[in-house]
C-alpha positions as CSV (number, residue, x, y, z in Angstrom):
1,X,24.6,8.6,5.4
2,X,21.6,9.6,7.3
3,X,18.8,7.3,6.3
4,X,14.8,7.0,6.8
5,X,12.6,4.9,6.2
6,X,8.7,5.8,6.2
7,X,5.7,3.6,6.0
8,X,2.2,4.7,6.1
9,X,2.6,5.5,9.8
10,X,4.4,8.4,8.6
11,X,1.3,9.7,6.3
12,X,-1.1,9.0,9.1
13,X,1.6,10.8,11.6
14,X,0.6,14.3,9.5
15,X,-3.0,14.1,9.2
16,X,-4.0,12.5,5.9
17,X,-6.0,10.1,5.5
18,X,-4.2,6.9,3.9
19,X,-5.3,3.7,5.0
20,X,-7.1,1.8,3.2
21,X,-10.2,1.8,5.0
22,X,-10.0,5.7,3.8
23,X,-9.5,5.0,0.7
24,X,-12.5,2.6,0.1
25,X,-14.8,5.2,2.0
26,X,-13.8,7.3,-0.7
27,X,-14.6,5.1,-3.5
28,X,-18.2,4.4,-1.9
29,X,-18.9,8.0,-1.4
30,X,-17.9,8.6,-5.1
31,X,-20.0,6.1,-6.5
32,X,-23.1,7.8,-4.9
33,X,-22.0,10.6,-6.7
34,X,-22.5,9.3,-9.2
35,X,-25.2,6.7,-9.2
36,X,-27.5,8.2,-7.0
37,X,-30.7,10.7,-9.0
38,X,-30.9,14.2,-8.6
39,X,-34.5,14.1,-6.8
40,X,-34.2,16.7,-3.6
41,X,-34.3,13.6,-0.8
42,X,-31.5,11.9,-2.5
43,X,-29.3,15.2,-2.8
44,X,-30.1,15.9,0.9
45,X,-28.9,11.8,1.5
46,X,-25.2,12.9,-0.4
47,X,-25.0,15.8,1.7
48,X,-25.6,14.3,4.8
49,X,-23.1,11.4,4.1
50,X,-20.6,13.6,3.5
51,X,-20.9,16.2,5.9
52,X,-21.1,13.0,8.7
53,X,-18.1,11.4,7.0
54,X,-15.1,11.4,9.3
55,X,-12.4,12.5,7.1
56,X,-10.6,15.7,6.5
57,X,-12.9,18.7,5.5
58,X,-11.0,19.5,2.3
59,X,-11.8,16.0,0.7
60,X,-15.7,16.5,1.6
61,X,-15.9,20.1,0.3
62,X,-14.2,19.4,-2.9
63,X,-16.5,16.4,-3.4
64,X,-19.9,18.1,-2.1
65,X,-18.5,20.8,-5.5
66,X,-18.6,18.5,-7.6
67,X,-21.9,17.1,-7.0
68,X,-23.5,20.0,-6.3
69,X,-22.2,20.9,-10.4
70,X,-23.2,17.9,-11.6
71,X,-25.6,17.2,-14.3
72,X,-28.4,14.5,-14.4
73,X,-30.6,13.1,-17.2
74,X,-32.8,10.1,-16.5
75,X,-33.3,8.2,-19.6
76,X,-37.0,6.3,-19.5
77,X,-37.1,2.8,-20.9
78,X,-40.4,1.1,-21.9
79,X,-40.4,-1.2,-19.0
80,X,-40.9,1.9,-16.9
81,X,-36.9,1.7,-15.6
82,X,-34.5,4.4,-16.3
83,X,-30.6,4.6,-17.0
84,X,-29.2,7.8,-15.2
85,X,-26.5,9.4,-17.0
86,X,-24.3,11.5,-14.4
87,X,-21.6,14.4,-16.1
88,X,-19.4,15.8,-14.4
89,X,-17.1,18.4,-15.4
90,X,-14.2,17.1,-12.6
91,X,-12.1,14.7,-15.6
92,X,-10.0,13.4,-12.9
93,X,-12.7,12.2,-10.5
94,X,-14.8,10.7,-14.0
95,X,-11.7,8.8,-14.5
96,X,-11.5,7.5,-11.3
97,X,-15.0,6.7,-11.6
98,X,-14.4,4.5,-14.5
99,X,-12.1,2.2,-12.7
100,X,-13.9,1.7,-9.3
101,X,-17.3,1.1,-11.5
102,X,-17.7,-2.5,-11.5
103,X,-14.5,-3.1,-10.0
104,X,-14.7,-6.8,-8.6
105,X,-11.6,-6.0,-6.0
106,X,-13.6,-3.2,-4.7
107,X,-17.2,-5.0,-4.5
108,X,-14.8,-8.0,-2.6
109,X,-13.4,-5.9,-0.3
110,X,-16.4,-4.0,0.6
111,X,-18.3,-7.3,0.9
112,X,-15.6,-8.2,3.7
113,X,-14.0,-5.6,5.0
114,X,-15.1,-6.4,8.0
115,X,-13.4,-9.0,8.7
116,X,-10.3,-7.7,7.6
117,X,-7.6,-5.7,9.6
118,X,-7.3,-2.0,9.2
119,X,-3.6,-1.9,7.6
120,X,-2.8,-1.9,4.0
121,X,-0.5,-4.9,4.6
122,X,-4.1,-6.7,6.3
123,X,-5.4,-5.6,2.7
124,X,-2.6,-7.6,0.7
125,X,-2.8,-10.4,3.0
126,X,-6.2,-10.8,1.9
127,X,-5.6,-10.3,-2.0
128,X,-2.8,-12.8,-1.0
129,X,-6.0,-15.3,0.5
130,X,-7.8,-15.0,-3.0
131,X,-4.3,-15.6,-5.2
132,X,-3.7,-19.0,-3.4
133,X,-7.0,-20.4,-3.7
134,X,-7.2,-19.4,-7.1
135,X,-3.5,-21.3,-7.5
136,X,-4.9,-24.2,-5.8
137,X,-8.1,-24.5,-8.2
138,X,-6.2,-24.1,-10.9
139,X,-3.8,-26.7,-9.8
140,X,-7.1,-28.8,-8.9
141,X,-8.6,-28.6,-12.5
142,X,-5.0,-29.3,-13.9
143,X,-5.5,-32.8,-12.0
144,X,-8.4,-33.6,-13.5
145,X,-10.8,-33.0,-9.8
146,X,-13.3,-31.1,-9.2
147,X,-13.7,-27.7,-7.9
148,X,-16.2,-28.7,-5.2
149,X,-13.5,-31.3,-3.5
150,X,-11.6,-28.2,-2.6
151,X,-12.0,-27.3,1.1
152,X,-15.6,-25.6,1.7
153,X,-14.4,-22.4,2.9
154,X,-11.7,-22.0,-0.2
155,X,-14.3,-22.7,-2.3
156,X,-16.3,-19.9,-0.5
157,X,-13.7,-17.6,-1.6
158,X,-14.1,-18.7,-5.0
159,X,-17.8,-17.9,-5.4
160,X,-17.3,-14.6,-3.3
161,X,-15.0,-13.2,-5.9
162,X,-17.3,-14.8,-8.5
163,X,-20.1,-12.4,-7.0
164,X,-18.0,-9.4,-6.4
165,X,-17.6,-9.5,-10.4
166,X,-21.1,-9.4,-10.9
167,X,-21.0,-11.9,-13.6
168,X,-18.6,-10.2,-15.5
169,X,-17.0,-13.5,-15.6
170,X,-19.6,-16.4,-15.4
171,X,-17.7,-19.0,-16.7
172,X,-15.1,-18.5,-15.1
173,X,-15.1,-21.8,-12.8
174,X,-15.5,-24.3,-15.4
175,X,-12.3,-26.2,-16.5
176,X,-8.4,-24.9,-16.2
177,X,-8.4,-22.2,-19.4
178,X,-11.2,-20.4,-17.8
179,X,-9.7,-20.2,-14.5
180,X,-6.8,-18.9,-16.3
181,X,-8.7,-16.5,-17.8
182,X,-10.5,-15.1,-14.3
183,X,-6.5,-14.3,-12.8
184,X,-5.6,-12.2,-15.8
185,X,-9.7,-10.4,-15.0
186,X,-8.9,-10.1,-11.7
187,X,-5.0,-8.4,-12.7
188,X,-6.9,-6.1,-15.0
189,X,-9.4,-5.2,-12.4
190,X,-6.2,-4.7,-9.8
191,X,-4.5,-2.3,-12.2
192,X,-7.7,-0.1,-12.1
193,X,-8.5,0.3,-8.7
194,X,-4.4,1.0,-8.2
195,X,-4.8,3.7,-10.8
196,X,-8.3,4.8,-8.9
197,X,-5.6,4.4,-5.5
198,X,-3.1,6.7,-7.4
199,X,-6.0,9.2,-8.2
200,X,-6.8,9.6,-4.6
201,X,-3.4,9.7,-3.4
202,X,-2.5,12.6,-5.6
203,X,-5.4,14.9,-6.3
204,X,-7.5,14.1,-2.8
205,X,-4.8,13.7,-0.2
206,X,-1.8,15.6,-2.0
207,X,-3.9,18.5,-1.8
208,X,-4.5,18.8,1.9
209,X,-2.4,21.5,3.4
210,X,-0.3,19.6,6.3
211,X,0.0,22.6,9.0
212,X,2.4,21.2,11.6
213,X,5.4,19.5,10.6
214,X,6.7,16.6,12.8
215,X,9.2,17.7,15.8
216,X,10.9,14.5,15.5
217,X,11.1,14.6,11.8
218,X,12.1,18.1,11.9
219,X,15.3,17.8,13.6
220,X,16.8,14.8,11.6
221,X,19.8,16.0,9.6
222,X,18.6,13.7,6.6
223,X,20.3,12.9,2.7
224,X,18.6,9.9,1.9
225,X,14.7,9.3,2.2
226,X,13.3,5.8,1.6
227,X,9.7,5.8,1.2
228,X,7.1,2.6,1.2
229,X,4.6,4.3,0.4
230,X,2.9,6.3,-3.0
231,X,2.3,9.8,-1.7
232,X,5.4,12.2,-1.9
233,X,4.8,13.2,1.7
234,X,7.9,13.7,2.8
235,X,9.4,16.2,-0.2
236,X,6.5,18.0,-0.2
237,X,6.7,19.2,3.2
238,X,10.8,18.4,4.4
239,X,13.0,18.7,1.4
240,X,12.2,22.3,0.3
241,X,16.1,23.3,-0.2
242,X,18.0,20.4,1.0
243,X,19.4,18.1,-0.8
244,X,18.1,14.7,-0.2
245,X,17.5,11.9,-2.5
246,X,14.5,10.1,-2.3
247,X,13.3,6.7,-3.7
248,X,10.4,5.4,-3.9
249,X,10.3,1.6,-3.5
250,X,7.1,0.8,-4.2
251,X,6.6,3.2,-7.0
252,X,5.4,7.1,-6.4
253,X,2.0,8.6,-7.4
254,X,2.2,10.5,-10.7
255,X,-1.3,11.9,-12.2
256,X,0.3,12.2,-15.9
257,X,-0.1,8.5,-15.5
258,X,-3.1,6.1,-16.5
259,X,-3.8,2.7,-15.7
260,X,-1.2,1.2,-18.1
261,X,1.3,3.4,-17.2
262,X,1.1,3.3,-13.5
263,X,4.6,2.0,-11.7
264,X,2.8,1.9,-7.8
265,X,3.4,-1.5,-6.6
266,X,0.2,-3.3,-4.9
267,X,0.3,-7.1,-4.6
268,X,1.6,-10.2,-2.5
269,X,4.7,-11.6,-1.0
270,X,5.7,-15.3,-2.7
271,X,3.4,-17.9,-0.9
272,X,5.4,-21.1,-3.1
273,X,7.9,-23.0,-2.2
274,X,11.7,-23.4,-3.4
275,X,10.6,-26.0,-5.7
276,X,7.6,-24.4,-7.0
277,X,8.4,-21.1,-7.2
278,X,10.5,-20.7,-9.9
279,X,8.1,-23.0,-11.9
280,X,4.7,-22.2,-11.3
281,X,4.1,-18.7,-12.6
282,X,0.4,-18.5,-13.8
283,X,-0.1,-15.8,-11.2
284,X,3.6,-14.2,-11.3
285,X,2.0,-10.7,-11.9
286,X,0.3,-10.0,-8.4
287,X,3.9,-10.5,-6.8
288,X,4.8,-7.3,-5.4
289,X,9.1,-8.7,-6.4
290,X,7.6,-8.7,-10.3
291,X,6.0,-5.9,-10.0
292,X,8.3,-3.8,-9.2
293,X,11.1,-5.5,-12.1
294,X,8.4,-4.6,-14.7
295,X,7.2,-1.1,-13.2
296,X,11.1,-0.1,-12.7
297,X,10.3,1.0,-9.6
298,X,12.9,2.4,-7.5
299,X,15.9,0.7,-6.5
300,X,18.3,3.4,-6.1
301,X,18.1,2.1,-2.4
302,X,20.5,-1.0,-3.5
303,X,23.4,1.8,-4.1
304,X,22.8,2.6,-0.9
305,X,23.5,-0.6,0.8
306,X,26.4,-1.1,-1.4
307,X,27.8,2.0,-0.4
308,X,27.2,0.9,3.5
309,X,28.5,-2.8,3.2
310,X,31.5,-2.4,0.8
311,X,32.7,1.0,3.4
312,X,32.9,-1.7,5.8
313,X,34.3,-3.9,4.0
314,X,37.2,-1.7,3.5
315,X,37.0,-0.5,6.8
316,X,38.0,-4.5,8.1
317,X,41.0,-4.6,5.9
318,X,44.6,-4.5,6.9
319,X,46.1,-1.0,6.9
320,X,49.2,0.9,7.3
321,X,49.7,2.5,10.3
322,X,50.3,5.9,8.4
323,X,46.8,5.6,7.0
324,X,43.8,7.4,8.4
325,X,40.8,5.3,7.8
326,X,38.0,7.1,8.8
327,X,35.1,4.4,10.6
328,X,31.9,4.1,8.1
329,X,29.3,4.8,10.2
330,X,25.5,5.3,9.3
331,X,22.6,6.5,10.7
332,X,19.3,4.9,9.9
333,X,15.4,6.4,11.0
334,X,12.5,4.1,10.6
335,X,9.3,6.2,11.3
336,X,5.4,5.0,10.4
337,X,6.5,1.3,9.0
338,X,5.0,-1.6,10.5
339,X,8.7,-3.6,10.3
340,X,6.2,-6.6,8.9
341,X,8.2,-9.6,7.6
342,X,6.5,-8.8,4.1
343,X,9.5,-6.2,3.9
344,X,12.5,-8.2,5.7
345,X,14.2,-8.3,2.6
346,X,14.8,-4.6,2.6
347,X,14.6,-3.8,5.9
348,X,17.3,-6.6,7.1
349,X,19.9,-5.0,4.5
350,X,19.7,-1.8,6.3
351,X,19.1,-2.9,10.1
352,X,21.3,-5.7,10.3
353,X,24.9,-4.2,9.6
354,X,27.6,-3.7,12.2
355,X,28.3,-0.2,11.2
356,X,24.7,1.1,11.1
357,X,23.4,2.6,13.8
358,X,18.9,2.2,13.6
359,X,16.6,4.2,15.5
360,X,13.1,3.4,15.2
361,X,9.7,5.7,16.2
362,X,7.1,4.2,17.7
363,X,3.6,5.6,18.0
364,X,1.5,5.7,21.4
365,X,-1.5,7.5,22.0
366,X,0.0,8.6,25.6
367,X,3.6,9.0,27.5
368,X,2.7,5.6,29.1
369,X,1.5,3.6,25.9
370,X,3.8,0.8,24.5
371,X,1.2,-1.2,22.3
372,X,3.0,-0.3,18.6
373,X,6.7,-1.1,20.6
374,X,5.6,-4.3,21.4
375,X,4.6,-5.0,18.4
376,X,7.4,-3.8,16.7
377,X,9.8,-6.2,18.9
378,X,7.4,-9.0,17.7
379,X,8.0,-8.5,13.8
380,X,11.7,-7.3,14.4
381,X,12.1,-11.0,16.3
382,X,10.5,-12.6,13.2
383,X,13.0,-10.6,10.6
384,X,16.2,-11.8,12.4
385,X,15.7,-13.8,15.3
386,X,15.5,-13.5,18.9
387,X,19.4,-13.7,19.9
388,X,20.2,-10.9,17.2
389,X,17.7,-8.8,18.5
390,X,19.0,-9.4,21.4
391,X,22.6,-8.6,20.9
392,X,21.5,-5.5,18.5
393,X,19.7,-4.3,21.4
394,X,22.2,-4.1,24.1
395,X,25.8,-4.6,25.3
396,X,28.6,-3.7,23.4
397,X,27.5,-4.4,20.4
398,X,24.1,-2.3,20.6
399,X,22.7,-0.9,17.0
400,X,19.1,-0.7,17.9
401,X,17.0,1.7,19.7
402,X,13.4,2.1,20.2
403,X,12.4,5.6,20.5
404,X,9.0,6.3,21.3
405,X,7.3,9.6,19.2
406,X,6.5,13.2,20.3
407,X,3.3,13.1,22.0
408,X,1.7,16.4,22.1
């Protein structure tokens, strides 16, 4: 088999505009769509924002459409105040509207984005900060303590998702059932702002025309695509007439869907321990493992493996001279994924076989630049260890190579 593996590297390598940075530019800008009156100096704001906004031109001209065709009526109340009422005749962008309105993830993370990094995996990280305080409250009011004994900065976590829901949920910090009762708000509020993520994914960047394909994708004799992220990328531009079977592990964008339908995968890595883990499941549904069990994401991937391991398997056991076993060798391409140790699950049942050879892309801005490489060596070193890195990396038994991407 010939094997890749994509991340969002692999998105970003063709032009669009995935990171999640993007992604909550594109909420904000929406929401002025639709929030901000129709007086001339505000519609002269709008198109100035998104004419300076640094993202690709289709994305701003199909958003400058629809709020140049949208319809305002500003609905006087007696205290002098009105409600604006904003129609647009776009139903997919009003339903993404609907679920970034309000949304307390997306008030959160515009509140501190910051301070966060700019990869999706710095963006679960931080959901992954809210999920263990909110385990740690809840485990606090269990014990009869109170809130305020927590650590000052956890608590400040607390009250800065409290604010980002904009009193949707005000008592949510009182006793054990109410804190209960904020996690399954804040895994409704997730589910919408994944379906808003799936939205954008699908009818903002599926749309944009990717002109050059990638010389080192290009000449990769590939049947087996294994995709991290949502976007369908890689068939849209690579697979037209070959055969090549593609899963997506983390669930692929589908616009047929809505928010309770959505398979796409966003949440955390287990934080618990051994002991707790299997026990403690008040928050079980922002863990990426359950999500993907009760989305049925895919996991054709496993086949795969099986097909790798058990061929050597056979391979190792005593044969006839007359037969002609045939060495089971595989070739694996990781291009655009970050090899964090969020993934080492799936990524060591590939890498770390004797009869799979890996070769991995690594972005640099220049012939001379090796910033990504070293950081790839860091999280491979934290997947399996310094003396199998090592070993996999030279000698005799040599499986992995580092090869740096096409600059043009």
């Amino acid at each position: 088999m010939n094997i890749l593996i994509i991340g969002n590297g692999f998105d970003l390598a063709h032009g669009l505009p995935t990171k999640y940075g993007d992604f909550l530019d594109f909420c904000e800008t929406v929401r002025r769509i639709y929030t901000y009156s129709g007086d001339v100096s505000k519609k002269d704001y709008i198109h100035r924002n998104i004419n300076d906004w640094e993202i690709n031109d289709d994305i701003k001209n199909l958003l400058l459409e629809d709020f140049d065709k949208r319809d305002c009526k500003q609905n006087f109340n007696d205290d002098c105040t009105y409600d604006l009422k904003v129609t647009i005749s776009n139903k997919i962008l009003n339903e993404f509207y609907t679920h970034i309105d309000k949304n307390t993830w997306l008030e959160y993370f515009l509140q501190c984005r910051s301070s966060i990094g700019g990869n999706w995996i710095d963006f679960e990280k931080e959901i992954s900060k809210v999920i263990q305080v909110l385990d740690e409250a809840i485990n606090v009011t269990k014990s009869g303590k109170e809130l305020r004994e927590m650590l000052k900065g956890k608590h400040k976590i607390l009250l800065d998702v409290h604010k980002a829901s904009k009193g949707s949920m005000q008592k949510a910090f009182k006793d054990d059932t109410t804190l209960n009762d904020f996690a399954m708000f804040l895994d409704t509020e997730l589910g919408r702002l994944v379906r808003a993520l799936e939205i954008y994914i699908v009818e903002f960047v599926g749309r944009i025309p990717v002109i050059e394909k990638n010389v080192d994708i290009e000449k990769l004799n590939l049947d087996h695509v294994l995709s991290f992220n949502y976007s369908d990328t890689y068939e849209r531009i690579y697979s037209k007439g070959k055969e090549v079977k593609c899963d997506y592990i983390h669930g692929k964008a589908d616009i047929s869907k809505n928010v309770n339908t959505s398979n796409l995968v966003l949440g955390i890595d287990e934080y618990l321990d051994d002991d707790k883990k299997d026990k403690e499941l008040e928050l079980l549904s922002f863990k990426k493992f359950y999500q993907r069990i009760y989305k049925s994401t895919g996991n054709r991937y496993l086949e795969w493996v099986d097909e790798i391991k058990d061929g050597y398997a056979n391979y190792l056991k005593p044969h006839s001279i007359s037969d002609e076993v045939e060495y089971p060798g595989h070739n694996l391409y990781i291009f655009g994924h970050s090899l964090d140790i969020t993934d080492q699950d799936v990524l060591k049942m590939f890498i770390c076989n004797e009869n799979v050879q890996t070769k991995i892309f690594y972005y640099r801005k220049s012939q001379e630049d090796k910033t990504e490489l070293g950081k790839l060596i860091r999280n491979l070193i934290l997947i399996m260890g310094q003396e199998e890195l090592i070993r996999r990396t030279g000698g005799g038994h040599k499986t992995i190579e580092f090869v740096p991407q096409t600059v043009k």
